[in-house]
N, C-alpha and C positions, 0 to 999 in steps of 0.2 A: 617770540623774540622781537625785540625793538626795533626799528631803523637804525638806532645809531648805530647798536652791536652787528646788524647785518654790515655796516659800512665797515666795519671794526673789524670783520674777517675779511672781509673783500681786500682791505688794507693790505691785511697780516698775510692772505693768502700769494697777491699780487708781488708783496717783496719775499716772500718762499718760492713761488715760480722765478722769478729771476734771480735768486741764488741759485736754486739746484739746476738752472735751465735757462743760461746766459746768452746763449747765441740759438734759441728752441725757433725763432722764427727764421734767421737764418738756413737752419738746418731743414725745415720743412720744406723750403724755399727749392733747393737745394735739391729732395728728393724729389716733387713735384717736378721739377726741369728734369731732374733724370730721366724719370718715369716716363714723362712726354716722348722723350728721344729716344729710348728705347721702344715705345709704342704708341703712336697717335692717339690710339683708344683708350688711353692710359688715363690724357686728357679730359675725356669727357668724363669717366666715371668719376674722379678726384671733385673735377667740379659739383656734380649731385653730389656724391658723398660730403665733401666739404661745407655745401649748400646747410645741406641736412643736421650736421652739429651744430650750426651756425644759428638755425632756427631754432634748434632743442637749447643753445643755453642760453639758460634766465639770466643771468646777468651780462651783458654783451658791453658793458663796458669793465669789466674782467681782464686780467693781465691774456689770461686763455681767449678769450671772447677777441679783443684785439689780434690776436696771432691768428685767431682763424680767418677775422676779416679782410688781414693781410693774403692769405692763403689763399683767400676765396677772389681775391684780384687778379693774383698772380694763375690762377688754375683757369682764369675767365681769359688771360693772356694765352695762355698755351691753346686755349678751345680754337679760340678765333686764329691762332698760329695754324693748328691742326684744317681748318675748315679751309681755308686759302689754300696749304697747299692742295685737297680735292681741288680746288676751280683750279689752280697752274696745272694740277695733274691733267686733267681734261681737256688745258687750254694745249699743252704739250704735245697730245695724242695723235701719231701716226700709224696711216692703215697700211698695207701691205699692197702695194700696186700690183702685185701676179696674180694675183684672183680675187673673184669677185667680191665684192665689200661684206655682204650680208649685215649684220646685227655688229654694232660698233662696240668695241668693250667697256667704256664708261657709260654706255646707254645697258648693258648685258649686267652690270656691275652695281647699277643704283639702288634696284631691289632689295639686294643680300645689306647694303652698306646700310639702309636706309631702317632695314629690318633690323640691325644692329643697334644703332644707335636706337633708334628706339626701346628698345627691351630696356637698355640701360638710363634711357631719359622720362620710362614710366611712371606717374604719378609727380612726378618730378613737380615742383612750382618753379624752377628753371626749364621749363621745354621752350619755354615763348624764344629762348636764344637758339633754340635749335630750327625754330617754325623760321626764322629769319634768313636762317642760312639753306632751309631748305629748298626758297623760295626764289635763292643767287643762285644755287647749285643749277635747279632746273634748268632756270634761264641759260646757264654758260652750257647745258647742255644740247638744250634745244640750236644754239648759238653756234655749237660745232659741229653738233649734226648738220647743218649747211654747212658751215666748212670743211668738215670732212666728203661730202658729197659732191662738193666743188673740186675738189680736189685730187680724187681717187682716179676719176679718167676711164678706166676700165667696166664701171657698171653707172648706166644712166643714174643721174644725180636724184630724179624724180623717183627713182627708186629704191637708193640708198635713203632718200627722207623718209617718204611712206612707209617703207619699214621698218623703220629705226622711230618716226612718230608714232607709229603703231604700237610698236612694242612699248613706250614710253605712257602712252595711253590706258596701254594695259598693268602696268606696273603703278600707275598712280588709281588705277581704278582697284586695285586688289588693296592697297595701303589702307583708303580711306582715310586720306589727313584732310581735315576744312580746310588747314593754310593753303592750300594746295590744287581746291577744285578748277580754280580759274584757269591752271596750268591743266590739267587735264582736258577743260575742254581745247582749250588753247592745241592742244597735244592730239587731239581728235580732230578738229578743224585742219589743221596741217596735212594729218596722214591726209584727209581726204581731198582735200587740194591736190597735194602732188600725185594719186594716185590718178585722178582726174587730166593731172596732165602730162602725165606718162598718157596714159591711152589718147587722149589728144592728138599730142606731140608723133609717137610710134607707128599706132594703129589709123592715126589720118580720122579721125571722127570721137567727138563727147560719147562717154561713155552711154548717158542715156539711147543715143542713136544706134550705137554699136548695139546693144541688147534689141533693142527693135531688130536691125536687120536682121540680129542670130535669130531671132524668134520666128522672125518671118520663112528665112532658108530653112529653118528646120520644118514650120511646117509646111513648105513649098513642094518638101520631097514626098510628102505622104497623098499629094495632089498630081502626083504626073503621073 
């Protein structure tokens, strides 16, 4: 078939979609904001999805081809919607002052959420927008992990960090995301800082010391 005649349906087909289907990008518009608002996650998959047409058609200056790349803005709108409110969510988060802090729920939470999104952002030529925000998220985590530890009162802050960077270490060590390594160590460094100065600060001696002495009293008993 010719050039011309391909342009020739392109035409014919572009003014048939807009007869039968006058307000189709409105409407798309439309259910994508629903979809959002009924559920966050709604958002990321529209985006792959949408992604994914977008690249399968051949002609992308198409009556279709334009509605999608409308689509594909507005579903890129909603992501970064969705991705904000996780960091407010986290920025929000209050612990419960009658007992002790333990494991914080957006640090208990990252795992499962993180595990999600990905399944859905697999193979994806869109994940590099999800590496981006993976990368904010941690931070504003790490970032209220002291704040929440600061703030609790009831269980020493050195040990609300330590074990809240711990677990945080471990949850990025099971992922295995590259965007991501510098924050794990980052996430390792931490725990062990503060675990260093919890026993510091508590126990009155660096923890290297403190093992010395215990090693010493232990075998001091087997000498008397």
């Amino acid at each position: 078939m010719s050039p011309v005649k391909r342009a020739g349906l392109t035409d014919e087909t572009r003014m048939l979609m807009l007869e039968l289907f006058p307000h189709l990008e409105e409407d798309l518009q439309k259910f994508l904001d629903v979809s959002a608002s009924v559920d966050g996650f709604f958002s990321l998959y529209m985006l792959v999805r949408v992604n994914q047409h977008l690249v399968s058609t051949q002609e992308t200056g198409s009556s279709f081809g334009k509605v999608l790349a409308a689509c594909q803005l507005q579903t890129k709108r909603n992501f970064d919607k969705f991705m904000k409110a996780q960091i407010r969510n986290i920025e929000e988060t209050k612990v419960s002052k009658k007992s002790r802090c333990g494991i914080i729920s957006f640090v208990d939470n990252f795992a499962s959420f993180a595990e999600q999104t990905e399944n859905i952002f697999k193979d994806s030529n869109r994940h590099s927008d999800l590496e981006k925000w993976y990368v904010q998220l941690t931070h504003t985590i790490f970032d209220n992990i002291v704040r929440v530890a600061h703030e609790h009162g009831k269980t020493p802050p050195e040990v609300v960090m330590f074990e809240n960077f711990h677990h945080m270490a471990s949850i990025l060590s099971q992922l295995k995301l590259p965007c991501l390594e510098a924050e794990k160590r980052e996430a390792r460094q931490k725990n062990q800082d503060n675990q260093a100065a919890y026993v510091t600060i508590y126990l009155g001696r660096p923890l290297e010391k403190l093992n010395v002495k215990n090693n010493h009293d232990y075998y001091s008993c087997f000498l008397q």
